[in-house]
py3Dmol code that shows the C-alpha trace and the ligand (Angstrom):
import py3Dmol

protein = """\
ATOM      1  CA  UNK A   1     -17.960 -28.512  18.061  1.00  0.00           C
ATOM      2  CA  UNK A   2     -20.744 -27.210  19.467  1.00  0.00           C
ATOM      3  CA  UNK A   3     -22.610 -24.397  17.329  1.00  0.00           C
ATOM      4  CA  UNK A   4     -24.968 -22.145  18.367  1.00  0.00           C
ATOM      5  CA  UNK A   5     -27.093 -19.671  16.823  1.00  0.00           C
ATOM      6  CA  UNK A   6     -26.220 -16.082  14.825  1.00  0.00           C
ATOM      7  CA  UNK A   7     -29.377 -13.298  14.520  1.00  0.00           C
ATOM      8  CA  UNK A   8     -29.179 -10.368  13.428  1.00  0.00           C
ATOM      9  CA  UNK A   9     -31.732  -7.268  13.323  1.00  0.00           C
ATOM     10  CA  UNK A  10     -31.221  -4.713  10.373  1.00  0.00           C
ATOM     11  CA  UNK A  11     -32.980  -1.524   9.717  1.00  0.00           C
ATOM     12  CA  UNK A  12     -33.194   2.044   9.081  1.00  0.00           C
ATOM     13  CA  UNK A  13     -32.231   4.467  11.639  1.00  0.00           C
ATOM     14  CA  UNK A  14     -35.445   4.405  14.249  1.00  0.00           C
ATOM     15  CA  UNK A  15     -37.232   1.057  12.908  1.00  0.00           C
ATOM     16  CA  UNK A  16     -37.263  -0.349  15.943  1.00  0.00           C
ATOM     17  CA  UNK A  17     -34.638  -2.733  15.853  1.00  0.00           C
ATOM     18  CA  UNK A  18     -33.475  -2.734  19.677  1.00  0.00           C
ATOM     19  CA  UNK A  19     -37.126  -2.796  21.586  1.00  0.00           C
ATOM     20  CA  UNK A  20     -37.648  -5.768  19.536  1.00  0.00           C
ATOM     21  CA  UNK A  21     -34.256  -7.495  20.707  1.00  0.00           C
ATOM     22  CA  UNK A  22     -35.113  -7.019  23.481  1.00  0.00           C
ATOM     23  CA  UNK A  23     -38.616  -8.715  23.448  1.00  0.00           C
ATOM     24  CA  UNK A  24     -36.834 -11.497  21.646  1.00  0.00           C
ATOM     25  CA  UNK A  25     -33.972 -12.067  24.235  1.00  0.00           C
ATOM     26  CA  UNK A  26     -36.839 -12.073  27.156  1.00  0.00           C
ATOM     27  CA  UNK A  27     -38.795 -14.737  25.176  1.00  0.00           C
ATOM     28  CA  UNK A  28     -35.800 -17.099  24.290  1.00  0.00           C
ATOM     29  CA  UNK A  29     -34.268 -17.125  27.313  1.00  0.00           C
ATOM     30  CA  UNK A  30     -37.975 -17.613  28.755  1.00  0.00           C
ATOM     31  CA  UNK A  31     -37.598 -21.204  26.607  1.00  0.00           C
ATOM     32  CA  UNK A  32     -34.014 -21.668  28.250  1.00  0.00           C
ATOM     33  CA  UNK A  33     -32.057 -21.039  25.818  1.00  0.00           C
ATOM     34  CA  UNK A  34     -28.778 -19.318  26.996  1.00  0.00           C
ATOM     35  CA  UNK A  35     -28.951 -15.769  24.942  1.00  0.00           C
ATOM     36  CA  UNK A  36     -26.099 -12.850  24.357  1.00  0.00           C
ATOM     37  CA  UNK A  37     -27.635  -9.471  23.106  1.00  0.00           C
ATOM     38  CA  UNK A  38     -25.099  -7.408  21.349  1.00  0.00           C
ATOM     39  CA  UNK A  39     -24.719  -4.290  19.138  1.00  0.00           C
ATOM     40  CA  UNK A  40     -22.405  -2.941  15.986  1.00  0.00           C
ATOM     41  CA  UNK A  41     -20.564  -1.401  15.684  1.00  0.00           C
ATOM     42  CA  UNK A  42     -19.851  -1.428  19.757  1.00  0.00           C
ATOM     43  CA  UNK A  43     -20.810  -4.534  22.017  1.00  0.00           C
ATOM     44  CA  UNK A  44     -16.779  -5.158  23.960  1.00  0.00           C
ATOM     45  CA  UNK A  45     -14.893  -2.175  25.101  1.00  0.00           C
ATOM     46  CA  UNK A  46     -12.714  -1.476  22.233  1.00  0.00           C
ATOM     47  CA  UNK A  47     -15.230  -1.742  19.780  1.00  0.00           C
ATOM     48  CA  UNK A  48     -18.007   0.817  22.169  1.00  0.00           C
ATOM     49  CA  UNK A  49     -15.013   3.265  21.877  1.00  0.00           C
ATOM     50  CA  UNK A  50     -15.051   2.659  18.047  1.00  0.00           C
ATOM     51  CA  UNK A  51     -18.141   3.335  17.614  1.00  0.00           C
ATOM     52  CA  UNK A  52     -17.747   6.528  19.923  1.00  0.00           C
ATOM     53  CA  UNK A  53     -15.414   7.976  17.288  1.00  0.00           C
ATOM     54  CA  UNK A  54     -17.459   6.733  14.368  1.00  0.00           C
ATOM     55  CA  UNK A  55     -20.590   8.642  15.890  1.00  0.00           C
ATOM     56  CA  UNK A  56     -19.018  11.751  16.922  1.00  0.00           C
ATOM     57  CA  UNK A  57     -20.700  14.701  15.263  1.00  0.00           C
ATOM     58  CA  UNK A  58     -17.051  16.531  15.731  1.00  0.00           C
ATOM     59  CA  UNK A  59     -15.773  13.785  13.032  1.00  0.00           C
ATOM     60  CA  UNK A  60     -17.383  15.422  10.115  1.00  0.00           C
ATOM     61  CA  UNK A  61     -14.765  15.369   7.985  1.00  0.00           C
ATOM     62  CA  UNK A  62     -14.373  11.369   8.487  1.00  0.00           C
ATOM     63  CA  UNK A  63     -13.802   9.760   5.120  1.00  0.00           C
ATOM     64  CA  UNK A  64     -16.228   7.356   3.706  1.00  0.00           C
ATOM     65  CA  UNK A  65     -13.354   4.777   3.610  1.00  0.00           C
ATOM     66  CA  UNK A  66     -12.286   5.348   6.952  1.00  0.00           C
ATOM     67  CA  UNK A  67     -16.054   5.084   8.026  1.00  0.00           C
ATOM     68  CA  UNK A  68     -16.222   1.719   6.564  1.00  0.00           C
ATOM     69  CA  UNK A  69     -13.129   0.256   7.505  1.00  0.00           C
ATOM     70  CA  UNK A  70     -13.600   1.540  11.479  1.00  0.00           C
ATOM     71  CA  UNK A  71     -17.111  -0.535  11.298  1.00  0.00           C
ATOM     72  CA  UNK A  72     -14.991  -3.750  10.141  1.00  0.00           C
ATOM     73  CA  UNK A  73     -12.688  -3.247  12.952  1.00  0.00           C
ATOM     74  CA  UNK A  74     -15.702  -2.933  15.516  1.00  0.00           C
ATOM     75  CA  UNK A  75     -16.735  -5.685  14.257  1.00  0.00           C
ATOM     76  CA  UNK A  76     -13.251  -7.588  13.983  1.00  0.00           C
ATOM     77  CA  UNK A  77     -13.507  -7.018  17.997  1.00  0.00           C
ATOM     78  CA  UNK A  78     -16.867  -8.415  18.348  1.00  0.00           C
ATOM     79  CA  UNK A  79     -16.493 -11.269  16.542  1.00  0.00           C
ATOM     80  CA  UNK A  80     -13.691 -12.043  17.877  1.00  0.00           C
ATOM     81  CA  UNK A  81     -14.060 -11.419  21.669  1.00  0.00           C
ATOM     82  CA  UNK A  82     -18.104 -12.583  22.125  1.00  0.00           C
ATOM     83  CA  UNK A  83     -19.951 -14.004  18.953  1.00  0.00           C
ATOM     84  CA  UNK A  84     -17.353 -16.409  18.186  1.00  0.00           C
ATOM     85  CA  UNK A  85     -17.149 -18.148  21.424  1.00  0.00           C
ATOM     86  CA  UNK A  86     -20.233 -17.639  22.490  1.00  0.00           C
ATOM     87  CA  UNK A  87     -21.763 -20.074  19.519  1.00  0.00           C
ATOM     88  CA  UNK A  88     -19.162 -22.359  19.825  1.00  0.00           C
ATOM     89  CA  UNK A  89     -20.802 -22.712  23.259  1.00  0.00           C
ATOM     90  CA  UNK A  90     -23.777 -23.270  21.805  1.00  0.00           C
ATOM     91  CA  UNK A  91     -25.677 -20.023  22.953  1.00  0.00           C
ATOM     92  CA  UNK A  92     -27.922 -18.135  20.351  1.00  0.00           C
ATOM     93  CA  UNK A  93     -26.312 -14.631  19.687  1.00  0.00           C
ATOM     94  CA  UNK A  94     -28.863 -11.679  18.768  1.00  0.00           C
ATOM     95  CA  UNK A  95     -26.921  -8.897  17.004  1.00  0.00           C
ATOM     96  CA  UNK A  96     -28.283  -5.466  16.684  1.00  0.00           C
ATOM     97  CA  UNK A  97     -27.209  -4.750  13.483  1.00  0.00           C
ATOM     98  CA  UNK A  98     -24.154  -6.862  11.566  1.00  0.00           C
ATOM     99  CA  UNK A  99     -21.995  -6.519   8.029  1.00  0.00           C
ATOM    100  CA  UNK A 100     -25.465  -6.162   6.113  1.00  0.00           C
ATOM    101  CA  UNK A 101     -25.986  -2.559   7.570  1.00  0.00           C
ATOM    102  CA  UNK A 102     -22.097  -1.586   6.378  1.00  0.00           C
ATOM    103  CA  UNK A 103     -23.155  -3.398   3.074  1.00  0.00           C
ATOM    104  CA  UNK A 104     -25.932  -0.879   2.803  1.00  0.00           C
ATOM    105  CA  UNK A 105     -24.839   2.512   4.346  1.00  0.00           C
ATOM    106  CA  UNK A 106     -21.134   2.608   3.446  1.00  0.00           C
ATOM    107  CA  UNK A 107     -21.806   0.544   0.435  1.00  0.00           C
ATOM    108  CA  UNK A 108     -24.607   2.105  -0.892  1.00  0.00           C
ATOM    109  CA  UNK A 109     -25.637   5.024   0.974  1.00  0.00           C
ATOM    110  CA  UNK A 110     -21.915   6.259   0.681  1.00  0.00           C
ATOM    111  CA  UNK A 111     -21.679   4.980  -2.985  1.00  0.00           C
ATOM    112  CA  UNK A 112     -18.702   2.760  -2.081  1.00  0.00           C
ATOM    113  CA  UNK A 113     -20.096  -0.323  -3.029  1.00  0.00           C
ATOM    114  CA  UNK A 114     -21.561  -3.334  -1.718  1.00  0.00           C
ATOM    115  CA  UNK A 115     -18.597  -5.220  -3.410  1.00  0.00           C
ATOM    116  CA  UNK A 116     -15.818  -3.413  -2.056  1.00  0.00           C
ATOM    117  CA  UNK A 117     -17.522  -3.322   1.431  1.00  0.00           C
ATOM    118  CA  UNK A 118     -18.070  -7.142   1.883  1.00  0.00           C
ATOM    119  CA  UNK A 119     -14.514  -7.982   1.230  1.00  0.00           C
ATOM    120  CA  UNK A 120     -13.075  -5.526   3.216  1.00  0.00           C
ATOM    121  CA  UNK A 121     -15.494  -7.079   5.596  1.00  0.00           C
ATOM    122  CA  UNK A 122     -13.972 -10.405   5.071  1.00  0.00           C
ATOM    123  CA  UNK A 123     -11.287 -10.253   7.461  1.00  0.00           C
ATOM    124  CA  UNK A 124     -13.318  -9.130  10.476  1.00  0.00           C
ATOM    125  CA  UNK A 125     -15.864 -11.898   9.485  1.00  0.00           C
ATOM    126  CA  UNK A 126     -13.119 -14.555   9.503  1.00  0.00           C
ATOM    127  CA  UNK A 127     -15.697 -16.897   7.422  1.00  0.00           C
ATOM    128  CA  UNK A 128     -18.493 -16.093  10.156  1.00  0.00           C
ATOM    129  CA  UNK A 129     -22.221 -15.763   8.826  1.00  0.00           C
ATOM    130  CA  UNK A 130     -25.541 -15.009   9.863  1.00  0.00           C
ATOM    131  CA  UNK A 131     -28.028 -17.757  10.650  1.00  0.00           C
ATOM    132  CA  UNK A 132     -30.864 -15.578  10.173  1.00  0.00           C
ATOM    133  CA  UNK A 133     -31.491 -11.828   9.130  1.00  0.00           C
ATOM    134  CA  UNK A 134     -34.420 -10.191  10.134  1.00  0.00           C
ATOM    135  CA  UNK A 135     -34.792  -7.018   8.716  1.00  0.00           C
ATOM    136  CA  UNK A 136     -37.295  -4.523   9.705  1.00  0.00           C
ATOM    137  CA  UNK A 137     -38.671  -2.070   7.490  1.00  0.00           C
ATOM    138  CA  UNK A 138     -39.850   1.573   8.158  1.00  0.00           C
ATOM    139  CA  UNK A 139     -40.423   4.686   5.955  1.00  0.00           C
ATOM    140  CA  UNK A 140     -37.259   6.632   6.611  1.00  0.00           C
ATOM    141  CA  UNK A 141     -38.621   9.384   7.563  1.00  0.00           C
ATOM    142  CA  UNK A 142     -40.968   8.007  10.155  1.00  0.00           C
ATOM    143  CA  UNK A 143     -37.860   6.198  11.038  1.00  0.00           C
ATOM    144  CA  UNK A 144     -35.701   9.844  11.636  1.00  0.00           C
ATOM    145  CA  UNK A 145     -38.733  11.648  13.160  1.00  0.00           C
ATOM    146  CA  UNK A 146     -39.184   8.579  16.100  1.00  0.00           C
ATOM    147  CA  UNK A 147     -35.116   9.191  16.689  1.00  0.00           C
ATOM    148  CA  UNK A 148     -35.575  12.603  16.764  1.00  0.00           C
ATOM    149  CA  UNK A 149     -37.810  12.862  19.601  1.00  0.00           C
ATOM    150  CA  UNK A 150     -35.679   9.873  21.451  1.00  0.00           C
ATOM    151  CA  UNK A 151     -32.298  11.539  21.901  1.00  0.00           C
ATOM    152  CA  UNK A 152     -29.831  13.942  19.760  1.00  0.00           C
ATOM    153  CA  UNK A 153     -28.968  12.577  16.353  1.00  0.00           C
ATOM    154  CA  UNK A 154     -25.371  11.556  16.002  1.00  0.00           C
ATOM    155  CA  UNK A 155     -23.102  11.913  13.129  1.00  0.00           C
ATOM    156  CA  UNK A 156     -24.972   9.060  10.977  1.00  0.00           C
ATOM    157  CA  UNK A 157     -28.193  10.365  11.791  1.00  0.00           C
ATOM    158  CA  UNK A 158     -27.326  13.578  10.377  1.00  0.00           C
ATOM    159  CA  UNK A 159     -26.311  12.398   7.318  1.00  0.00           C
ATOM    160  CA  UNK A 160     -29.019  14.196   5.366  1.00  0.00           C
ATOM    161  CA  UNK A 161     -32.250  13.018   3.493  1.00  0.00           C
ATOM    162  CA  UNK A 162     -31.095  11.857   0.431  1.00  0.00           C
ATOM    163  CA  UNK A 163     -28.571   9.435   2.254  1.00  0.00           C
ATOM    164  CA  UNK A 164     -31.121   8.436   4.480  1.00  0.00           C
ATOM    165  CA  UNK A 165     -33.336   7.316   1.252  1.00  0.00           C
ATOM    166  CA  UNK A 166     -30.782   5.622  -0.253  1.00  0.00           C
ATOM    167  CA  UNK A 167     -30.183   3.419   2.828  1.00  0.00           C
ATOM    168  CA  UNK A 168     -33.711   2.214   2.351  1.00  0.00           C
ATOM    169  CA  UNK A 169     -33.557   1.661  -0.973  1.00  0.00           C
ATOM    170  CA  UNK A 170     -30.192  -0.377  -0.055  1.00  0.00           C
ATOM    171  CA  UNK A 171     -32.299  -2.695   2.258  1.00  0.00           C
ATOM    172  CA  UNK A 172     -34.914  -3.052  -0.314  1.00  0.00           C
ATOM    173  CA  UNK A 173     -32.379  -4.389  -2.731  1.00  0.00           C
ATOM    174  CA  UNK A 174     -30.168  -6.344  -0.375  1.00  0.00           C
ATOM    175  CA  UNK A 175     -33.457  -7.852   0.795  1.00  0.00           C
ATOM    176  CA  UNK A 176     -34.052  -8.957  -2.667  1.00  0.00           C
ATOM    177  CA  UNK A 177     -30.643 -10.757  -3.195  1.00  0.00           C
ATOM    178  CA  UNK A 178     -30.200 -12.250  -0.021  1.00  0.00           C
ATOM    179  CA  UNK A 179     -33.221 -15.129   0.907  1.00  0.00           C
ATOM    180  CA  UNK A 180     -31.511 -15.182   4.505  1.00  0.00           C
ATOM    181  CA  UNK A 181     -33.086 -11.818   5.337  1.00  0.00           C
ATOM    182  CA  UNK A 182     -36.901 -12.022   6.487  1.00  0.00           C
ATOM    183  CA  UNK A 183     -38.362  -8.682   5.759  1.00  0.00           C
ATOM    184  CA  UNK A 184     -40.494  -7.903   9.007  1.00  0.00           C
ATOM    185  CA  UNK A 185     -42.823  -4.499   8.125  1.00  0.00           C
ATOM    186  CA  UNK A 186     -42.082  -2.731  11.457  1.00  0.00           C
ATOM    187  CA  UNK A 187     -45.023   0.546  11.036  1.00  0.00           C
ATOM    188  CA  UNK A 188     -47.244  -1.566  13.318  1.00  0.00           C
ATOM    189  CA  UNK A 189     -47.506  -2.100  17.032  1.00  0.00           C
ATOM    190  CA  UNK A 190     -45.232  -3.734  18.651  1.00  0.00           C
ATOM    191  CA  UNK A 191     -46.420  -6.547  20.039  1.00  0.00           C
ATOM    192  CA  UNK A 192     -47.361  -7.110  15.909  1.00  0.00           C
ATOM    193  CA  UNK A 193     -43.972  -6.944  15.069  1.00  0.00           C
ATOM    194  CA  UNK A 194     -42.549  -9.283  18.232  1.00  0.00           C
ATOM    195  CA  UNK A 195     -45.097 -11.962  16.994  1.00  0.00           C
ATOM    196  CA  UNK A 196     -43.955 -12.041  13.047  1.00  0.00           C
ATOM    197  CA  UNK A 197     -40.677 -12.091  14.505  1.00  0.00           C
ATOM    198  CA  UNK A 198     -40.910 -15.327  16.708  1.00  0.00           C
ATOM    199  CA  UNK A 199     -43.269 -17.195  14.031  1.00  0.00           C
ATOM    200  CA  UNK A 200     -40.306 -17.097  11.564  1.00  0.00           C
ATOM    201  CA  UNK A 201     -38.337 -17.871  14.547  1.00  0.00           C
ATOM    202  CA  UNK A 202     -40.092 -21.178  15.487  1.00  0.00           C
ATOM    203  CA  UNK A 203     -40.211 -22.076  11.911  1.00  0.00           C
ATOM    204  CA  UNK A 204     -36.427 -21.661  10.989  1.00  0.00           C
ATOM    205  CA  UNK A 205     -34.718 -22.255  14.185  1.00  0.00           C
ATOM    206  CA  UNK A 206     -36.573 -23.780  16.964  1.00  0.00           C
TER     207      UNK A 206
END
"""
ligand_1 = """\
25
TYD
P -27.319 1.960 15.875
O -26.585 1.457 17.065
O -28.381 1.063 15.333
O -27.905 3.374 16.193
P -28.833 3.799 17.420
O -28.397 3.046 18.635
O -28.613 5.270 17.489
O -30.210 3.404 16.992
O -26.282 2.256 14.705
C -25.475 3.371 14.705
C -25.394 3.954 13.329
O -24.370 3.304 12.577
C -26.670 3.847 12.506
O -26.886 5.123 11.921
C -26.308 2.863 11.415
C -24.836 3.001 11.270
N -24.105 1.798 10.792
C -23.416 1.867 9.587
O -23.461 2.888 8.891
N -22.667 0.785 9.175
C -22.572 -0.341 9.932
O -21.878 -1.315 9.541
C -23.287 -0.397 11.187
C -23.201 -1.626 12.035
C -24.044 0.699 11.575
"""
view = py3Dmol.view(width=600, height=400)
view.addModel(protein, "pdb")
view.setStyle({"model": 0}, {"cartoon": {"style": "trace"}})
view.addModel(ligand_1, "xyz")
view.setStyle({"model": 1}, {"stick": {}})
view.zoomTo()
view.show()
């Protein structure tokens, strides 16, 4: 069977993980390589409505367990309906975001733990990994001030500071234990970024 290729972007809230999908879609399919952007949770219609509930700043009361399992199901969809088939098609799938973000905000910045979230996330995965992690780094902070002045802050957004810090500690530590995840430092211009990005691109995949 033909297999393509998995990517996925990870990051604190504001790092800058979608501008530099898209630079990286633009360049790929500038090589001709047949690309599919998508996003978690969200990226087919059941899972965008997912992700509408998960976001909802009305849904304050959500549980952290119902939090994490709603992000498996988005992603149960998405895997399911578009990553699957499109690498067995051979096309090179760029994910904005994938299981290590629930492995790090439900597992650690919800204290629910990174154990407990990856086999939950097991079933949605259906034995489907990540060819390559990049995951871009940002002082939280810097990362919540560039989202506030983009748009209204959703219900993850507003899940307070100390949350917020513990998601990038999470990252830090996941970043440690997994050698699949390339640690970009994303404080820099972009064009910076996009280049570190497709050098460990050309090197791992190309
Ligand atoms: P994202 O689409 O990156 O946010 P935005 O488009 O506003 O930049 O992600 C939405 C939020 O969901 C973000 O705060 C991170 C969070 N998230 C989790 O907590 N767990 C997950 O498994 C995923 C995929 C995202």
């Amino acid at each position: 069977m033909k297999r393509g290729w998995l990517i996925a972007l990870e990051g604190p809230d504001g790092s800058g993980k979608t501008t530099q999908i898209q630079l990286l879609e633009k360049y790929l399919k500038e090589l001709g390589y047949e690309v599919v952007r998508t996003r978690e949770p969200g990226g087919t219609e059941i899972s965008e409505k997912i992700r509408n509930i998960i976001l909802d700043n009305a849904n304050c009361n959500m549980s952290y367990m119902c939090e994490a399992l709603l992000y498996a199901a988005s992603r149960a969809q998405l895997v399911n309906d578009i990553i699957k088939p499109a690498l067995s098609q051979g096309k090179i799938v760029i994910c904005d975001r994938f299981v290590y973000s629930s492995m790090v905000y439900q597992g650690i910045g919800r204290g629910l733990g990174t154990e407990r979230i990856k086999s939950i996330n097991e079933a949605a995965l259906d034995g489907l990994e990540a060819d390559l992690i990049f995951m871009i780094t940002i002082p939280y902070e810097e990362g919540l001030k560039r989202k506030k002045m983009q748009k209204t802050l959703d219900r993850m957004e507003n899940s307070g500071n100390e949350f917020h810090k513990k998601v990038f500690n999470g990252y830090m530590d996941i970043c440690r234990k997994y050698d699949k995840i390339e640690v970009i430092d994303g404080n820099r211009n972009i064009d910076e970024v996009h280049r570190d990005i497709i050098n460990m691109i050309k090197k791992i995949i190309l």
